[in-house]
N, C-alpha and C positions, 0 to 999 in steps of 0.2 A: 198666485197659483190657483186656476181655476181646482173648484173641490165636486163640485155635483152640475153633471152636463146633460141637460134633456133633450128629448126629442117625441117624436110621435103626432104632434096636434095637425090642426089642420080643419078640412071640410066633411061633416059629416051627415048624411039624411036622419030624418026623426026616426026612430025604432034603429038603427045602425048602432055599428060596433067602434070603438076605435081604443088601444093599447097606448099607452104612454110610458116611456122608456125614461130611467134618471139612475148614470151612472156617475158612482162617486169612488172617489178615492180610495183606495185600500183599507188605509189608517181609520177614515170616516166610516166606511161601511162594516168594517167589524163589530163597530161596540156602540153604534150608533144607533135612535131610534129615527127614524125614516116615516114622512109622511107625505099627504100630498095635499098642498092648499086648493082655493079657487077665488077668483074674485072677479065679477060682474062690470061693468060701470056703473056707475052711482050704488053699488054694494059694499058691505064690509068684506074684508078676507074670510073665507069661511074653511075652518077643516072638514077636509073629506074623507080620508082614510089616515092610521097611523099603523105602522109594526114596528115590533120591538128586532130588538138584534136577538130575540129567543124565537121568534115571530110571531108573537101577538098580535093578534089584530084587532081594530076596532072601527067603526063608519060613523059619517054622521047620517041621520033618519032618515034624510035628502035619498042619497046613493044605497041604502041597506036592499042587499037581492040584486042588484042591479052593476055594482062595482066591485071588484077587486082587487085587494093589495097584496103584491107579495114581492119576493127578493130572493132572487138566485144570487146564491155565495161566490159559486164559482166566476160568474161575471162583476161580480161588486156592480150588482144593477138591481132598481126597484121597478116594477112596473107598475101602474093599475089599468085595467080592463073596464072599460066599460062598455055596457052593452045598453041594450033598451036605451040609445039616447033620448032625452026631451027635449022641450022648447028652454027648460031653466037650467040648462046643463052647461049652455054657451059662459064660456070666463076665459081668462086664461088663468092654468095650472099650472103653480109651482113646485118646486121638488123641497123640500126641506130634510136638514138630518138634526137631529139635537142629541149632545147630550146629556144622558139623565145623570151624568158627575158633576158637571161643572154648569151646566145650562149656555156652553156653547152652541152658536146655532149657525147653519150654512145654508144659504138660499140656493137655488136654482137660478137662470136667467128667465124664466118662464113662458109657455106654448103656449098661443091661443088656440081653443078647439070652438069650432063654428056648426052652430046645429042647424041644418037650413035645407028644403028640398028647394 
């Protein structure tokens, strides 16, 4: 049973905007914390945004100004926004949910987004 399905990535120019869409399950997106990975080739995974199921949020240094995370209820969908792309922005991004009960975790199948004039 697919649980968190993305979409959004793709081709982007430098200074461009592009939204990324990760809609999950009912059950998951209630009570689940929701964030969004990234990872390069030859890089570690790196977190880039998290919210809580209260929606807290938090960035890493990388994206702070620049990205945002949030989660409409009514879609059981997360998005992040990102704007001001760079040249360090290229990965592909994952959807992740965790919970903070049990430390179950749900991947995404993951986007690549391409930064490139």
């Amino acid at each position: 049973q697919v649980q968190l399905v993305e979409s959004g990535g793709g081709l982007v120019q430098p200074g461009g905007s592009q939204r990324l869409s990760c809609a999950a399950s009912p059950r998951i997106f209630r009570t689940y914390a929701m964030a969004w990975y990234r990872q390069a080739p030859g890089k570690q995974r790196e977190l880039v945004a998290v919210i809580t199921s209260g929606g807290k949020t938090s960035y890493a240094d990388s994206v702070k100004g620049r990205f945002t995370i949030s989660r409409d209820y009514a879609k059981n969908t997360v998005y992040l926004q990102m704007n001001s792309l760079k040249a360090e922005d290229p990965a592909v991004y994952s959807c992740n949910a965790e919970s903070n009960l049990t430390g179950v975790r749900y991947w995404g199948q993951g986007t690549q987004v391409t930064v490139s004039s």
